[in-house]
N, C-alpha and C positions, 0 to 999 in steps of 0.2 A: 433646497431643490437640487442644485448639482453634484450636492454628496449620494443623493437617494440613485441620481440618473449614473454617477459614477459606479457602484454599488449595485448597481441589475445589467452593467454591462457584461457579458462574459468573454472569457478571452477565444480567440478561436484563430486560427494558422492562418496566414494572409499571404498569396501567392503572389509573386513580386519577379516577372521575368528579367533575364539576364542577358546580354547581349554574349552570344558564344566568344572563343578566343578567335582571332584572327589567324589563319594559318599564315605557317612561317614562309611555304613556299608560292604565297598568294593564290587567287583565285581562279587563274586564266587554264586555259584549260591544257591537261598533261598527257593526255594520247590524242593517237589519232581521230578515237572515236567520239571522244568529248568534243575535237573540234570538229568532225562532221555535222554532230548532233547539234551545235551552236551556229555552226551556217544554215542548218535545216534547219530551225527555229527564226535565224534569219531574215530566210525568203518564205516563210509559209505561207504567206497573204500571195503572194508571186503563183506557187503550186494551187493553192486554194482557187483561186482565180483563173488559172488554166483549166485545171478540172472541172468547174463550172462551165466554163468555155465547152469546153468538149462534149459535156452530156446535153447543151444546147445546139450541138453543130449536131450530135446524132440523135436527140430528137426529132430534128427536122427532115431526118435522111439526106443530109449533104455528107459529102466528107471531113474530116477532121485533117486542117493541114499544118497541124502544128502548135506550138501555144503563143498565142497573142503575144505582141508587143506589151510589155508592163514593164513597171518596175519599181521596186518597197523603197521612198524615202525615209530614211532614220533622220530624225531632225529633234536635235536639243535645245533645248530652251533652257537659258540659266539666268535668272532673275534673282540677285543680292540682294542682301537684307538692307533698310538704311542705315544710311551712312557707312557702307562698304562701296569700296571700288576697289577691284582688281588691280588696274594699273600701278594706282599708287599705293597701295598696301603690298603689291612684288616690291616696290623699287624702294621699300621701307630696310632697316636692318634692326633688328632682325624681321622676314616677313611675315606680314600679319596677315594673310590672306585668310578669308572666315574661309566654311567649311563649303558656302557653295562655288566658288573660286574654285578651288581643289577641285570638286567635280568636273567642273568645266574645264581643267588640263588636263582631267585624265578622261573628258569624254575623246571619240571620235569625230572627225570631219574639219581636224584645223589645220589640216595641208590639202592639195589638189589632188593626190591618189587616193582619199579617203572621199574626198568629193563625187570624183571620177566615178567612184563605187556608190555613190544614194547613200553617204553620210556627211551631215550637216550638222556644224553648233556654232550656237551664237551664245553672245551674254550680253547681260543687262547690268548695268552698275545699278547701286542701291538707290534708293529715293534720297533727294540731299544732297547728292555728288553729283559730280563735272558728269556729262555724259553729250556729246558734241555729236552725237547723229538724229538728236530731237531736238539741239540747240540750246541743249543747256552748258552754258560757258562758265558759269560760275556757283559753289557752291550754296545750295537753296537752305534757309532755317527752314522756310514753312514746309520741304520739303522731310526733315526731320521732325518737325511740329505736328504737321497734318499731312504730310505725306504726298504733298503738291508734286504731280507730276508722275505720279502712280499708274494714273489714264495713258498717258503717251508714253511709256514704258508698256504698258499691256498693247497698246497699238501698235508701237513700233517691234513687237512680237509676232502678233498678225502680218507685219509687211514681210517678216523674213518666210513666212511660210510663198509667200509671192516671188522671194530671192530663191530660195532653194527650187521652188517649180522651174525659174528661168534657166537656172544656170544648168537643168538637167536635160534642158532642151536644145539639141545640133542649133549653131547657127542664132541664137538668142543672146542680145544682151544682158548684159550684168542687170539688175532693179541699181538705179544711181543713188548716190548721197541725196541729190536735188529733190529727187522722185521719191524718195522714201522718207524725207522729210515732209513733202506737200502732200503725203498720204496722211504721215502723221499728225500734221494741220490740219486737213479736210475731216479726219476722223473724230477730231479733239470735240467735245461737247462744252463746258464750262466751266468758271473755276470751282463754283459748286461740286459739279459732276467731279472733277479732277483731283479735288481734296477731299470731299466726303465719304464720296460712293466711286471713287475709282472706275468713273464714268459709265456706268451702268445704271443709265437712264432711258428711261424711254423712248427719244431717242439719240442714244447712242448708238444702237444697231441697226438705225438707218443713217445713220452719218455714217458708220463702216463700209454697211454695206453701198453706197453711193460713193464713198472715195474709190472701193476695190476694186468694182467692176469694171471699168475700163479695163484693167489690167487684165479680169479677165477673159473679157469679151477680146481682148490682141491673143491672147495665150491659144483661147477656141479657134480664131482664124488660124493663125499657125497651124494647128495641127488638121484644120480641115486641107491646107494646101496639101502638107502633107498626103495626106488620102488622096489627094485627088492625084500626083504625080505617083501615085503605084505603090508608098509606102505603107508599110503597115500600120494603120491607125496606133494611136498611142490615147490610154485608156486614160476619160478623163474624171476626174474624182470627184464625186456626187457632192461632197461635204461644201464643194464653193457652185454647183449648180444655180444655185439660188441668186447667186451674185450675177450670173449671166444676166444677158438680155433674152425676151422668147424666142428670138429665132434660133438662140442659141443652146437649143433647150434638146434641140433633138440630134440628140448623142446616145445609141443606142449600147447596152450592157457595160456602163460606167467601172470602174473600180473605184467602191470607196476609201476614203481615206480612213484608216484604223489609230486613235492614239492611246496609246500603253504606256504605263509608268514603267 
């Protein structure tokens, strides 16, 4: 039987793509125009958003006095493979750092000018490994077995979208180690949840959303003071709407939040 099916196979050209060369003088950009074109790609959600603005202010026949307060947070997430940690695979010789490590040195947002500017990145050590801001102190098997601890890793991803909102607002504190640990407790479902399904149970997203909201519901006050001492609202992103409480619901022409690979 495997000779007859070997023998009607025919042969036929199999298209097998190649990753291009890497150019020598890397990828960044080399005139001027390249780098206008990459900061306007930058802030397009920022222009996209103004100009909406404006054809709703002359719809109505008011004036158009400008474009709104906004602004595009870039926020990286870098989540290791198990059993990777950055840390100790630098401090190795020679170092091992896997390939998403690398990404994470060479993204944006790991000094306070790059912050200053609406760029943000975080990392995640791998499943398995030390990682001391969800209190994992020591290294886990079941963590490498079954992946124990996958859940609070994805959670304590969701808390940094809450660090990056804070730190972008005048006069707001940091999100703490204390607070972003007892987010990622209040979030945690079970060890089921946490090993199998990477906590994405039923309810897992009402244990999120029930840890987050406070935060956001302090974040919406802030910015209503704001307006109300004469500043220009600051636009608040539909995508955590939901996490409000109702009173906090009536925030008129939102900017959503956009995430792009």
């Amino acid at each position: 039987m495997s000779e007859k099916i070997r023998i009607n196979i025919k042969d036929r050209a199999v298209y097998t793509p190649i990753a291009p060369n890497f150019p020598l003088d890397r990828c960044l950009p080399t005139t001027p125009k390249l780098l206008s074109e990459n900061i306007r790609r930058q802030k397009f959600d920022e222009f996209a958003f103004g100009e909406q603005q404006r054809k709703i202010v002359q719809a109505r026949g008011d004036v158009y006095s400008g474009t709104p307060c906004c602004k595009t947070l870039h926020i990286t997430l870098t989540f290791d493979g198990t059993n990777n940690n950055n840390e100790a695979d630098s401090a190795s010789s020679p170092s091992s750092c896997s390939n998403m490590a690398r990404l994470y040195h060479a993204s944006l947002g790991l000094d306070d000018t790059a912050r200053q500017n609406g760029y943000f990145s975080y990392y995640s050590p791998g499943v398995g490994t030390v990682f001391p801001d969800i209190k994992e102190m020591v290294p886990n098997n079941w963590g490498l077995i079954a992946a124990s601890g996958g859940e609070n890793r994805i959670n304590w991803g969701l808390t940094r979208m809450i660090a990056a909102l804070k730190d972008s607002i005048p006069e707001q504190n940091s999100l703490s180690l204390d607070d972003t640990q007892a987010l990622v407790e209040g979030m945690a479902t079970c060890w089921y949840g946490n090993v199998a399904t990477l906590g994405l149970l039923e309810n897992g997203e009402k244990k999120r959303e029930a840890a987050m909201r406070p935060y956001m519901n302090d974040l919406k006050k802030l910015l209503d003071q704001r307006r109300e001492v004469g500043e220009k609202p600051i636009s608040w992103p539909c995508a955590y709407m939901s996490m409000a409480s109702p009173e906090a619901l009536h925030k008129p022409e939102p900017l959503p939040i956009g995430c792009k690979p």
